[in-house]
KOLGU-986598 format. One record per residue (C-alpha): residue number from 1; residue in one letter; x, y, z. Coordinates in steps of 0.02 Angstrom, whole numbers, plus 32768, in hexadecimal, padded with zeros to 4 digits. Example, Ala and Ser with C-alpha at 12.3 -4.5 7.8 and 13.67 -1.06 7.14 Angstrom:
// KOLGU-986598
+-----+------+------+------+------+
:  nr : rest :   c1 :   c2 :   c3 :
+-----+------+------+------+------+
:   1 :    A : 8267 : 7F1F : 8186 :
:   2 :    S : 82AC : 7FCB : 8165 :
+-----+------+------+------+------+
// end
This chain:
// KOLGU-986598
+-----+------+------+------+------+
:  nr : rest :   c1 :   c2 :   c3 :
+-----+------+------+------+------+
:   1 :    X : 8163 : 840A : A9CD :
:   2 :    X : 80E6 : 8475 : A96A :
:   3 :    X : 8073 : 84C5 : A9B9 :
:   4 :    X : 7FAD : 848D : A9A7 :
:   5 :    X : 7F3E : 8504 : A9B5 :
:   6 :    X : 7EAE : 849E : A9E5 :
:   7 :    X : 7F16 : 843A : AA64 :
:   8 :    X : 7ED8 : 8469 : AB1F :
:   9 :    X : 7F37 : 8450 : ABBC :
:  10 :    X : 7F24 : 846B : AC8D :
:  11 :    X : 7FDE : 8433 : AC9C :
:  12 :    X : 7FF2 : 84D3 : AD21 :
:  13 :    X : 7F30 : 8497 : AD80 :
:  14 :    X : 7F79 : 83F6 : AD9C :
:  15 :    X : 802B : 8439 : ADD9 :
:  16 :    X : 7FEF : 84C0 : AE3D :
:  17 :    X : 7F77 : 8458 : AE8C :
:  18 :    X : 7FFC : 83CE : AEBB :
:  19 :    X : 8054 : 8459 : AEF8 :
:  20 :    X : 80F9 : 843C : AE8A :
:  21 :    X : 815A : 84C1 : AE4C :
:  22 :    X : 8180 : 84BD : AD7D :
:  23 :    X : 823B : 849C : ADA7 :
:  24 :    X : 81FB : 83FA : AE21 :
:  25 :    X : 818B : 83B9 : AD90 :
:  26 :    X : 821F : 83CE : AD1E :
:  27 :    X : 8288 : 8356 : AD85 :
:  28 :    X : 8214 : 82E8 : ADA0 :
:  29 :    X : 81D6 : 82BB : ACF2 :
:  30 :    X : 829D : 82F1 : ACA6 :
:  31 :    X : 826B : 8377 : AC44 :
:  32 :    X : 82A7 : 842D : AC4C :
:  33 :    X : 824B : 84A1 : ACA3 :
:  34 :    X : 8256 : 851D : AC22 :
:  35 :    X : 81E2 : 8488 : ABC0 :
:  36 :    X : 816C : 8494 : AC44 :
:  37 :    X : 8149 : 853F : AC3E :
:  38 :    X : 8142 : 8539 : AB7A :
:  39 :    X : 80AE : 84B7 : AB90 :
:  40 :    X : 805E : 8512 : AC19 :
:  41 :    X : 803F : 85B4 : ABC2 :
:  42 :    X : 801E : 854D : AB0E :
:  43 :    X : 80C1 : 8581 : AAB8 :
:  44 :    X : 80D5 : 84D1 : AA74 :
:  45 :    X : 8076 : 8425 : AA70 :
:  46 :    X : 80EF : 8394 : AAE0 :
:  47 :    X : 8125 : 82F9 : AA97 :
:  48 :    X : 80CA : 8249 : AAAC :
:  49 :    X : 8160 : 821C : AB32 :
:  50 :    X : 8160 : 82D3 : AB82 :
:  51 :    X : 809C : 82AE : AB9C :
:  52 :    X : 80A9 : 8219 : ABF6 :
:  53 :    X : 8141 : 824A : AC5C :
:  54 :    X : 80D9 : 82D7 : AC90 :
:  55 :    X : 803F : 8263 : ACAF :
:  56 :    X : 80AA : 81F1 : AD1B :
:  57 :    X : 8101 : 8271 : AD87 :
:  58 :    X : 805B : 82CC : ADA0 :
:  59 :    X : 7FF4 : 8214 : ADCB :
:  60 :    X : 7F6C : 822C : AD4A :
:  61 :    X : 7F42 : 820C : AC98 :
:  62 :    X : 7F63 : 825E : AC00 :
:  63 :    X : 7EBA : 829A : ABE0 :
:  64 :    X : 7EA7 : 82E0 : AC7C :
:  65 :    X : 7F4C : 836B : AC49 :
:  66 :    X : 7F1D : 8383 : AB7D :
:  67 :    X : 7E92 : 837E : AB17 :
:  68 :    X : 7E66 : 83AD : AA68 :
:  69 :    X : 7DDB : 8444 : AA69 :
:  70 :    X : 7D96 : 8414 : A9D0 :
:  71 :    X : 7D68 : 836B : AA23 :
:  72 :    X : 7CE0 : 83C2 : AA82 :
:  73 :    X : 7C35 : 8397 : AA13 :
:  74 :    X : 7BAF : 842D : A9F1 :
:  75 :    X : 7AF7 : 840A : A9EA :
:  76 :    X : 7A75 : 8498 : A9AF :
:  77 :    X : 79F3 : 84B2 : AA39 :
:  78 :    X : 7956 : 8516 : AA62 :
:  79 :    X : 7974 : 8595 : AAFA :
:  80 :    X : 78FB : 8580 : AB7F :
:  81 :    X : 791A : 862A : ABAD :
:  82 :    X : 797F : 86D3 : ABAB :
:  83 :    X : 7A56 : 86E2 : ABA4 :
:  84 :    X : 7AB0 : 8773 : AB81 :
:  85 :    X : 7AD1 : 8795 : AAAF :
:  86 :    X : 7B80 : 877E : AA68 :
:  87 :    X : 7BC1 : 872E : AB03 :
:  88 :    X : 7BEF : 867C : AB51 :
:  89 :    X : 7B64 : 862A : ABCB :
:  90 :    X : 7B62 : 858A : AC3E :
:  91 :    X : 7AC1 : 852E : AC0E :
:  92 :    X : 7A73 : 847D : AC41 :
:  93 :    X : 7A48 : 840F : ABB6 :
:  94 :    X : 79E1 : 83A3 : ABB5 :
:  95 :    X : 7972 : 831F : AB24 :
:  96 :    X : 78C0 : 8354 : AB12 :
:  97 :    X : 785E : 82FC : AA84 :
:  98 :    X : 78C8 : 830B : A9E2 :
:  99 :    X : 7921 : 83AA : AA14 :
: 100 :    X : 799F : 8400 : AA90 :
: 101 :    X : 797A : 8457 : AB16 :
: 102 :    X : 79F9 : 84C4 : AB7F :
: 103 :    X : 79BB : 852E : AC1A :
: 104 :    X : 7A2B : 85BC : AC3D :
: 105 :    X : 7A82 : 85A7 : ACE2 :
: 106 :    X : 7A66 : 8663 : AD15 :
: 107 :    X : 7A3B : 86BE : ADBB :
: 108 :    X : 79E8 : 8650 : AE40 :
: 109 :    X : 79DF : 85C7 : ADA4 :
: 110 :    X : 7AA4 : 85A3 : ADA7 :
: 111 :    X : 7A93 : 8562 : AE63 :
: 112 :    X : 7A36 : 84D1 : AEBA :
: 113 :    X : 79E0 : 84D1 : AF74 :
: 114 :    X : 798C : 841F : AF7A :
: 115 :    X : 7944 : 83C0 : AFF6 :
: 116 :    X : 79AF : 831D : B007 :
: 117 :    X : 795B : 8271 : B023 :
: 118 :    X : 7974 : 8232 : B0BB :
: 119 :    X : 79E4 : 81A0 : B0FF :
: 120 :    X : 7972 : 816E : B191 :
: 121 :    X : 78F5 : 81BE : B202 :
: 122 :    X : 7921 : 81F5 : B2CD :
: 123 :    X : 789C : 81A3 : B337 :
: 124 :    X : 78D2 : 8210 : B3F0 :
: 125 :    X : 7937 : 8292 : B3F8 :
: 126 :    X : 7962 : 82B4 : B4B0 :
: 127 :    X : 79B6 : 8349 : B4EE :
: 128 :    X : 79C5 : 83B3 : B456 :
: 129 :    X : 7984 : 8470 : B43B :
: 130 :    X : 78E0 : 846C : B3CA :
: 131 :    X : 78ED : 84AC : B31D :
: 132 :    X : 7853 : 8515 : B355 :
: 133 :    X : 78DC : 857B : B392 :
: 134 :    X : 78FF : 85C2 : B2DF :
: 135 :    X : 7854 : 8614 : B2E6 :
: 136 :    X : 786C : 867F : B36D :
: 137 :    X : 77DC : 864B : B3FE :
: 138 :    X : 7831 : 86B9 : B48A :
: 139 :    X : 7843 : 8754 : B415 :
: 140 :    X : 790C : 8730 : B412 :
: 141 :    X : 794F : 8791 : B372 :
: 142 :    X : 797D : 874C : B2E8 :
: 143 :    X : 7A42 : 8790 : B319 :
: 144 :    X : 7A37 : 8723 : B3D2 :
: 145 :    X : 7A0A : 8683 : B365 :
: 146 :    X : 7A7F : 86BC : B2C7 :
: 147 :    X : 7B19 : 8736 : B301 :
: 148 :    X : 7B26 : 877C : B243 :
: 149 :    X : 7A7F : 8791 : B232 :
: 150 :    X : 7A33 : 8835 : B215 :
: 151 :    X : 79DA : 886A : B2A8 :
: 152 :    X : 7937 : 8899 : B23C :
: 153 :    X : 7917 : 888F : B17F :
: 154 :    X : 7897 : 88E7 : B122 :
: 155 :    X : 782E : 887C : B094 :
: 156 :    X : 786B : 8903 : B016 :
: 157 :    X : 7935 : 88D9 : B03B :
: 158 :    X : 7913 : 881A : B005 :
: 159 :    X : 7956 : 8817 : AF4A :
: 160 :    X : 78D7 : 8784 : AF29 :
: 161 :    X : 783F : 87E6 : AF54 :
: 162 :    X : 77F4 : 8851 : AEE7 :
: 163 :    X : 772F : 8896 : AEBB :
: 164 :    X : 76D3 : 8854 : AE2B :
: 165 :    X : 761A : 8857 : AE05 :
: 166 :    X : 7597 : 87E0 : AE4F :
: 167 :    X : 7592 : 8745 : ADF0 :
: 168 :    X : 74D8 : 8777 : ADC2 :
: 169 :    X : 751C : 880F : AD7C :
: 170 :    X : 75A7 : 87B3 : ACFE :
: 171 :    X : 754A : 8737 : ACBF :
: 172 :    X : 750B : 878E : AC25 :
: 173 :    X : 75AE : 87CA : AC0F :
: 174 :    X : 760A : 8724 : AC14 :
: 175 :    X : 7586 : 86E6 : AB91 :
: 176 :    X : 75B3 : 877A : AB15 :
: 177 :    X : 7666 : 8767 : AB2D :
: 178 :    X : 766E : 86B1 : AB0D :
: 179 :    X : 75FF : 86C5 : AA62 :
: 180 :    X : 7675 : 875C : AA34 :
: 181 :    X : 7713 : 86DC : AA50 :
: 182 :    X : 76AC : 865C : A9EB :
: 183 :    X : 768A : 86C2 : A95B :
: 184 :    X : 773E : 86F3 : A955 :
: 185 :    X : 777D : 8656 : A942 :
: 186 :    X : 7817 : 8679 : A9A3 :
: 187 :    X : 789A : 85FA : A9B9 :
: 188 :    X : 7946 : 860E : AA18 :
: 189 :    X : 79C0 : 8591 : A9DB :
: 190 :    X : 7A6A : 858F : AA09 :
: 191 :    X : 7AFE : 853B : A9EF :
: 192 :    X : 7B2F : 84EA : AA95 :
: 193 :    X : 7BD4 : 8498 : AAB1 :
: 194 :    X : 7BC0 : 83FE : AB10 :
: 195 :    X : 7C3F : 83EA : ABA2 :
: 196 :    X : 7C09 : 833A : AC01 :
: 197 :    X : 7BDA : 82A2 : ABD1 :
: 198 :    X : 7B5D : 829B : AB2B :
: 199 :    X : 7B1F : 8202 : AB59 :
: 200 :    X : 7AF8 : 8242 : AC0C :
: 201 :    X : 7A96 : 82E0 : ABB4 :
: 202 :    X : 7A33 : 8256 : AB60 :
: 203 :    X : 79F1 : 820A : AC04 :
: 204 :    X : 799C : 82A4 : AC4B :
: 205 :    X : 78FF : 82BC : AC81 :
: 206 :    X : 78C8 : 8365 : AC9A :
: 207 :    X : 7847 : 839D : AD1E :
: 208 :    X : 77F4 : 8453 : AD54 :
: 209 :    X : 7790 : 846F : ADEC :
: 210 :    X : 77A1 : 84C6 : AE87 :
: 211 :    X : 77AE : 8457 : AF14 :
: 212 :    X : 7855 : 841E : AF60 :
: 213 :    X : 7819 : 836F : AF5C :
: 214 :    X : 7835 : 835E : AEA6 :
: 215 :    X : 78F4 : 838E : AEC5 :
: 216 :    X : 78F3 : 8308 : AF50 :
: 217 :    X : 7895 : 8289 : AED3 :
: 218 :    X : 790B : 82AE : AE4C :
: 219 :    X : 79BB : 8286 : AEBD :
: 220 :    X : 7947 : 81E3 : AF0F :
: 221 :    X : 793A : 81B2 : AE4C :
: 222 :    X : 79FF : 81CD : AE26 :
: 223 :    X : 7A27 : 8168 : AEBA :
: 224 :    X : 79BC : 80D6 : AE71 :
: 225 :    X : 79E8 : 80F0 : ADC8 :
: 226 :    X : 7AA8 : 8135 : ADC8 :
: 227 :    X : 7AA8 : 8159 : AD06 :
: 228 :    X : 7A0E : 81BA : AD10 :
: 229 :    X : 7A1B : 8275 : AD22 :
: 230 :    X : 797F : 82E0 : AD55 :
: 231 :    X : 7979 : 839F : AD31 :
: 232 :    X : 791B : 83EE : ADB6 :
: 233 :    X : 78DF : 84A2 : AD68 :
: 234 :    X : 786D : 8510 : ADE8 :
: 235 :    X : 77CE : 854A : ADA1 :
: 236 :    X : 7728 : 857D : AE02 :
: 237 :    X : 7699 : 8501 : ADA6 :
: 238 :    X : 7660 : 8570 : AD0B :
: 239 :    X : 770B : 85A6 : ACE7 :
: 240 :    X : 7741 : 84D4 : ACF7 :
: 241 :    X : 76AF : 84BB : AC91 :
: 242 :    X : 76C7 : 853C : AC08 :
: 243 :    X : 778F : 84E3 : ABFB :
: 244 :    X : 7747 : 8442 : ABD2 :
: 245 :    X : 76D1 : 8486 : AB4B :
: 246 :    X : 7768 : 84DB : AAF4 :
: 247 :    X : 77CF : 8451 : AB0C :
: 248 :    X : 7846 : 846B : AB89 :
: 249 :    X : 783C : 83D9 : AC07 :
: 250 :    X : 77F1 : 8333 : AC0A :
: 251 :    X : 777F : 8343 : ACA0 :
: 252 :    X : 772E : 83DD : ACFB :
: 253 :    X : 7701 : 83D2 : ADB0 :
: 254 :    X : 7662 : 842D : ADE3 :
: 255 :    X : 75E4 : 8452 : AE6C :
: 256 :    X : 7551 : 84CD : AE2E :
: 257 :    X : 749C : 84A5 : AE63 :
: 258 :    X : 740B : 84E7 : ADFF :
: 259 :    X : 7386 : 8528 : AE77 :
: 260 :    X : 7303 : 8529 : ADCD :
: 261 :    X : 7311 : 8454 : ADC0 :
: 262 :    X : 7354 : 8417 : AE67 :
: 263 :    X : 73E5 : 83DF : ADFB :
: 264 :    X : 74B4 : 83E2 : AE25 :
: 265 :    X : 752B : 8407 : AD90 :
: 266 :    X : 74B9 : 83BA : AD08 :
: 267 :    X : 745F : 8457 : ACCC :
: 268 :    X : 74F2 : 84BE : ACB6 :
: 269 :    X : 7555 : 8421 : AC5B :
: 270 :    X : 74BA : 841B : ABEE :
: 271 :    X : 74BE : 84D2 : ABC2 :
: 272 :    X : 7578 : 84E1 : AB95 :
: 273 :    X : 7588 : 8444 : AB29 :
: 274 :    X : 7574 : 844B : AA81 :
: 275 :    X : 758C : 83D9 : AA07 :
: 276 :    X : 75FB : 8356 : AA8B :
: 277 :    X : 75CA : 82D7 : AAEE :
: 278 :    X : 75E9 : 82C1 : ABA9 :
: 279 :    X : 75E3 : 8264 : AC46 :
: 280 :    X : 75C4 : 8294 : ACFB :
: 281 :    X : 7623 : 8236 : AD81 :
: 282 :    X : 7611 : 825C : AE2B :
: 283 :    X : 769D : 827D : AEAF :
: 284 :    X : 7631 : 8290 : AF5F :
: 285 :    X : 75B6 : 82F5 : AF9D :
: 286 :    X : 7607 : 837F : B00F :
: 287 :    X : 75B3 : 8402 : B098 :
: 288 :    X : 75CA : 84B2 : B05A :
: 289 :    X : 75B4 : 853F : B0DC :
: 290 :    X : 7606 : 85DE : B13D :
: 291 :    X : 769B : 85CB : B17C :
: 292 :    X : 76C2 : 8620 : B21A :
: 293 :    X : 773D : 8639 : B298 :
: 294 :    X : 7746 : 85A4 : B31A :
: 295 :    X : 76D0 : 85B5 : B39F :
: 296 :    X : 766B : 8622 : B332 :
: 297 :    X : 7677 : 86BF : B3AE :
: 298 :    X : 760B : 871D : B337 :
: 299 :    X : 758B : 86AD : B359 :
: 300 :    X : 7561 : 86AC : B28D :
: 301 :    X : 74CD : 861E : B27B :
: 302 :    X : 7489 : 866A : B1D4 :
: 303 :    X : 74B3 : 86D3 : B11B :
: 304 :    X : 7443 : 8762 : B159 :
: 305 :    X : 74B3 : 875B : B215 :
: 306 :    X : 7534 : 879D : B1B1 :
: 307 :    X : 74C7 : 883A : B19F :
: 308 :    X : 7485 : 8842 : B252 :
: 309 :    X : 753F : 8827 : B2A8 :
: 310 :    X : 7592 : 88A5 : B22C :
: 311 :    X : 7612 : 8815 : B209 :
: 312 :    X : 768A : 8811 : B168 :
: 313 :    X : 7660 : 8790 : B0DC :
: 314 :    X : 7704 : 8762 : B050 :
: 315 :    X : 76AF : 8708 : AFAC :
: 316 :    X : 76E9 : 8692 : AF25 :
: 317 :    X : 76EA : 86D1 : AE6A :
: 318 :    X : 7645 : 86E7 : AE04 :
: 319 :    X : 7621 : 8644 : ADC7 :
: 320 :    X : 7663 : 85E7 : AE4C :
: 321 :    X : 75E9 : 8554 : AEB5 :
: 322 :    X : 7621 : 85CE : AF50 :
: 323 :    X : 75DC : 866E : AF18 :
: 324 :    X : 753E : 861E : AEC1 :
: 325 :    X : 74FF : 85D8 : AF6C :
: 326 :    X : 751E : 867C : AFCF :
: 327 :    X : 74A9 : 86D3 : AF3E :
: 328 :    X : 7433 : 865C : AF37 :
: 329 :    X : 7439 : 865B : B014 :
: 330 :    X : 7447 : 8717 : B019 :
: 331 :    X : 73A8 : 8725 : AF9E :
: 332 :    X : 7341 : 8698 : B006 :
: 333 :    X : 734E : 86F5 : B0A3 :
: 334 :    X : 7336 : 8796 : B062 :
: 335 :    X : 73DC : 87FB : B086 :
: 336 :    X : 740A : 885F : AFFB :
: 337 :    X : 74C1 : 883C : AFB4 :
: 338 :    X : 74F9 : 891B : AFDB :
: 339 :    X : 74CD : 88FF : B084 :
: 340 :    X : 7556 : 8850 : B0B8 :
: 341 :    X : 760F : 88AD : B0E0 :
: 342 :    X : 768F : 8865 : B06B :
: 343 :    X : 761E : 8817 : AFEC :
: 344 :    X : 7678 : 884B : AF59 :
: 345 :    X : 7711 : 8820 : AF9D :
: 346 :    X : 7752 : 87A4 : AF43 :
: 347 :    X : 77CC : 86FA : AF67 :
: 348 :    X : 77F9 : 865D : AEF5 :
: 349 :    X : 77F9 : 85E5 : AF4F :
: 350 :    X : 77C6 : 857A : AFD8 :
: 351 :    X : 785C : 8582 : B03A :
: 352 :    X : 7852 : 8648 : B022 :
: 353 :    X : 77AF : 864F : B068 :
: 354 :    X : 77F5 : 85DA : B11E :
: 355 :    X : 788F : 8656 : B11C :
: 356 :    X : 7818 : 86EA : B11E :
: 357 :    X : 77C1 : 86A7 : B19D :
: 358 :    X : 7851 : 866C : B215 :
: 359 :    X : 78A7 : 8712 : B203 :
: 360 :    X : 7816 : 876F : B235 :
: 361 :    X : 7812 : 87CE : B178 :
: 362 :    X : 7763 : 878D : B171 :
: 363 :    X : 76D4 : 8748 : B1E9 :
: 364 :    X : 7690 : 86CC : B174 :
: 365 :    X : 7693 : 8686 : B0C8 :
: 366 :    X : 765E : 85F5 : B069 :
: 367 :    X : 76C3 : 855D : B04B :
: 368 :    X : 7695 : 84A3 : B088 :
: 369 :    X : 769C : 843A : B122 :
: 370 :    X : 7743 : 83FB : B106 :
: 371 :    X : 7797 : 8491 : B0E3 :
: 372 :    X : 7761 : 84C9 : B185 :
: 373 :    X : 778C : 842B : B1F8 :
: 374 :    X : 7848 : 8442 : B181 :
: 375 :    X : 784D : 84E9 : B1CC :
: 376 :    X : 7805 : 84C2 : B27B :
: 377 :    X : 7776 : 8533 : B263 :
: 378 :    X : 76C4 : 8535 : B287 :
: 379 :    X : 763B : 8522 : B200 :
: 380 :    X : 7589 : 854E : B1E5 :
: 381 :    X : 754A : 84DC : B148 :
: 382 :    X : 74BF : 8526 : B0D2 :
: 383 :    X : 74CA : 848F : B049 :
: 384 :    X : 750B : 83D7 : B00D :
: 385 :    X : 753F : 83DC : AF6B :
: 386 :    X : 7577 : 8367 : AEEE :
: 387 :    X : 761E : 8378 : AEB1 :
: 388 :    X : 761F : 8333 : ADF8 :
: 389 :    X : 76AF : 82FD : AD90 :
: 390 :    X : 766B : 8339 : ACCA :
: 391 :    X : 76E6 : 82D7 : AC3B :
: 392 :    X : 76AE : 82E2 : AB84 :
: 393 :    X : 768D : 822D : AB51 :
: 394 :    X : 7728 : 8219 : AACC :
: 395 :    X : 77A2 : 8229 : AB4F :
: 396 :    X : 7763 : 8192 : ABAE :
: 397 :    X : 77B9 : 8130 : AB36 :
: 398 :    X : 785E : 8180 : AB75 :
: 399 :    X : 78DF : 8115 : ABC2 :
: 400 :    X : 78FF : 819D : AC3D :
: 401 :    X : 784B : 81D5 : AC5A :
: 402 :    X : 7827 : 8113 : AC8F :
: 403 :    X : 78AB : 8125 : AD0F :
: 404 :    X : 7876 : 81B2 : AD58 :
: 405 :    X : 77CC : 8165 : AD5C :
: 406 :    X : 77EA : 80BC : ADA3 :
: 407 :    X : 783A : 80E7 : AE3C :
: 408 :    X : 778B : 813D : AE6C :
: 409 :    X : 7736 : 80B2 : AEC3 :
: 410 :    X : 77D0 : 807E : AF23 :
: 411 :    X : 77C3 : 8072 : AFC2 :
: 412 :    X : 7868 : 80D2 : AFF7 :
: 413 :    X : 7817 : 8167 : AF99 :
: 414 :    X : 777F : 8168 : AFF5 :
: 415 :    X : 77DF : 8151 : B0A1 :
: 416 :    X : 784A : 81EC : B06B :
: 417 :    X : 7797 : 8253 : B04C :
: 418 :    X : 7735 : 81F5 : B0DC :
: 419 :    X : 77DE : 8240 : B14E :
: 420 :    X : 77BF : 830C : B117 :
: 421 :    X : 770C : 82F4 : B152 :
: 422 :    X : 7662 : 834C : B10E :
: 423 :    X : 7667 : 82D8 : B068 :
: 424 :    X : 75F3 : 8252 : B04B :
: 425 :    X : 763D : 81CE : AFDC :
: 426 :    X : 75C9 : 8154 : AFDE :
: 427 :    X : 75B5 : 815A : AF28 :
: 428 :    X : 7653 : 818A : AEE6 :
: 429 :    X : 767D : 8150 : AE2D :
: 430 :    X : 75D2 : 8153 : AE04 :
: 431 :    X : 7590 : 8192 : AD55 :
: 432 :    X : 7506 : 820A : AD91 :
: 433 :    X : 74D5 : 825B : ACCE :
: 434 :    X : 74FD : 8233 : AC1F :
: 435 :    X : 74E4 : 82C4 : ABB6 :
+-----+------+------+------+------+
// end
């Protein structure tokens, strides 16, 4: 038969990975093998009956071996982000107010590390080695405990660390950038072929924030609601903010305290809203602190210790809840930023800032209570903040959004937080501001 150019096959995929030979598949479904071949590199389209004699012999459906490529449907979507010009990307898609939104599945993007929801809790463990272990009490290296280790490994060899301003120092410059943007009027559409399940694209919910409870929130939700799919993007709190402004995600997850009011998250929602409307839900209150290695053999009990022992400090990213509270510490006690070893050494994550710590890279660095207790290490805390979940008002209305939202109060959610320890949950759900 003719060939169609827009007719698509994994007739080898299948074979190969049934382990059949073209001659064996021949026999099987009474074709030649020489008609095999001619399908598998696209010489020729088969016949109905050659189709489902191949289908048969190979136990699956004819979908599954051919496919028309023209049946794959294009949508036109804003880029919430940067791909290489003139060439093919993987992107996420997702349904964000009345438009598309695909997030380029590039660098540490394309992957997933999540914290998965628990099936139970241990009450006693008897006879097993402590986790504590992992941080190193009796000075073993970090070979004895992992054989392919490095023996030692400098903060500079870590390709996630890098040195950017203080957050005191970018501010300004974030402002001017974003009103340079604004004035621009840039938009980066792009024509996205869409290769899952439209519908499934349609029930999204997408959420930024920085804490690996999100991630475990959003697979708790999927489990409860099997249709619903929940985008987990990373973002430190102005950067999850400044996505929901332009558009990008239905909710933004944020902990940033204003020292000038007293206030958690509602300032800085107040400030970067303009023209929307939108509501402030909160998640817990969690202990924020220094993380340090178990035991605490530095014997670290404040910022300015850091100083006085000489000991090595990793950061979040300017903007970040994490690097706001060591500022506003370091500038309370007096200890200027120059004089704290590793300040502007910079991590992006949570998790980042326990792995520094466990593998000796660092001495300290500020995450929360139940990153530390994850990691078996100690903790010093400095502050309880209030983690906030900000969604602009419109999407309430959202089939998906409600989803998301309505397994909040359940109490298999807060028995999954109340387990990770150093969250208060007593008012989860709750609608703290309405701006």
């Amino acid at each position: 038969m003719k060939l169609d150019v827009n007719l698509c096959n994994n007739l080898k995929s299948i074979r190969t990975r049934l382990g059949m030979s073209q001659q064996e598949l021949a026999n099987i479904a009474g074709v030649t093998r020489q008609s095999i071949g001619g399908v598998e590199l696209g010489q020729y389209a088969p016949s109905v009956a050659m189709s489902l004699r191949l289908a048969k012999a190979l136990g699956c459906q004819v979908e599954d071996l051919f496919w028309f490529e023209e049946d794959l449907p294009e949508v036109e979507a804003i880029l919430a982000g940067s791909v290489p010009k003139q060439q093919r990307s993987r992107v996420s898609l997702a349904r964000v107010g009345d438009q598309w939104i695909a997030y380029p599945l590039v660098g540490n993007d394309a992957f997933r590390i999540e914290m998965i929801p628990a099936d139970g809790e241990t009450v006693a463990v008897d006879g097993f080695p402590s986790i504590s272990k992992l941080s190193n009490p009796e000075g073993e290296t970090l070979a004895a405990i992992y054989p392919d280790a490095k023996e030692s490994v400098r903060v500079e060899e870590l390709p996630s660390i890098s040195k950017l301003p203080l957050a005191s120092e970018v501010a300004s410059n974030e402002r001017q950038s974003e009103g340079e943007a604004q004035n621009q009027n840039v938009t980066n559409k792009v024509l996205v072929r869409i290769l899952d399940d439209i519908d499934k694209l349609h029930n999204t919910v997408v959420i930024a924030g920085c804490t690996p409870v999100l991630s475990l929130l959003a697979r708790a939700t999927e489990r409860w609601h099997p249709q619903l799919r929940i985008h987990y993007r990373f973002a430190h709190s102005k950067a999850a903010l400044r996505s929901l402004c332009k558009g990008e995600v239905h909710i933004a997850g944020m902990h940033l305290y204003d020292p000038k009011t007293g206030e958690h998250n509602i300032p800085f929602v107040r400030e970067a809203l303009t023209g929307k409307s939108a509501v402030l839900i909160t998640l817990g209150v969690w202990e924020e602190g220094l993380l340090v290695r178990s035991g605490n053999p530095r014997g670290i009990k404040t910022v300015s210790d850091l100083v006085e022992f000489g000991a090595t400090i990793v950061t979040h990213e300017a903007g970040s809840g994490g690097q706001m509270l060591l500022e506003r510490k370091l500038q309370e006690e007096g200890v200027p930023f120059p004089t704290v070893k590793g300040f502007t050494h910079i991590v992006h994550s949570h998790q980042d800032v326990a792995l520094s710590v466990v593998s000796g890279i660092a001495d300290a660095g500020i995450s929360t209570a139940s990153i530390a207790a994850a990691f078996g290490l100690g903790f010093i805390p400095l502050h309880s903040a209030r983690y906030d979940l900000v969604i602009i008002k419109e999407y309430l209305e959202e089939e998906p959004v409600k989803q998301f939202l309505s397994i909040l109060g359940h109490q298999l959610v807060r028995s999954q937080l109340e387990i990770l320890g150093g969250y208060d949950t007593s008012k989860i759900g709750e609608i703290v501001a309405n701006i």
